[in-house]
N, C-alpha and C positions, 0 to 999 in steps of 0.2 A: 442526525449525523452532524458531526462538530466541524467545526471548518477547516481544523488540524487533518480531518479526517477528510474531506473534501479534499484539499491540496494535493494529498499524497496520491489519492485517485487519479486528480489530474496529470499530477507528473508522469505517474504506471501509464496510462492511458499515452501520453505520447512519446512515450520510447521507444521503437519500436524492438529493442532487443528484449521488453516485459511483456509483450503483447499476449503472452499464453499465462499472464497472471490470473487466476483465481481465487476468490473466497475463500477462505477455509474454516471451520473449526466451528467453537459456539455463537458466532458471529451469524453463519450463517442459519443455526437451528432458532437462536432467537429472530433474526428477521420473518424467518417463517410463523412462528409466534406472534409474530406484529408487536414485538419488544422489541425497543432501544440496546442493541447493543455495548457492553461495556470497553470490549477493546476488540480488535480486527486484526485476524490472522490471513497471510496470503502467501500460496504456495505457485513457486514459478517455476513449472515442468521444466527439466533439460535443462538448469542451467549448476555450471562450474561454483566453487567455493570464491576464485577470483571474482566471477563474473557478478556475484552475489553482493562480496564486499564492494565492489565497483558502484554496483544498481544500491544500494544503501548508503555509501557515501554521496550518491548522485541525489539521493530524494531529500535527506537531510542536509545538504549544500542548499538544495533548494527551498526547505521549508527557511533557512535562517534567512536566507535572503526574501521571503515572502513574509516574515515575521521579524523584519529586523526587533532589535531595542528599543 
């Protein structure tokens, strides 16, 4: 797992308005595999299209500041 991939975890992890994030997709059939995944899908139960674009501008606000230039 890439450290891109890492950060974003951390961010989901302490929000508490993502906290029913889960896994999804082939992300999680290849972990079962004991393959490297190639990208990560994550579906957040119950939440709004605002509350969506909200939680996505929030992760990516933070990956630029954890990755400045």
């Amino acid at each position: 797992m890439d450290i891109i991939v890492k950060k974003v975890l951390s961010i989901i992890q302490s929000n508490p308005d993502l906290s029913q994030t889960i896994l999804a997709g082939g992300a999680v059939r290849d972990s079962i595999l004991g393959i490297e995944p190639k990208d990560y899908d994550f579906c957040i139960p119950r939440i709004t299209h605002m509350s969506a674009a909200s939680a996505a501008y929030q992760i990516l606000d933070n990956l630029a500041k954890a990755f400045p230039e």
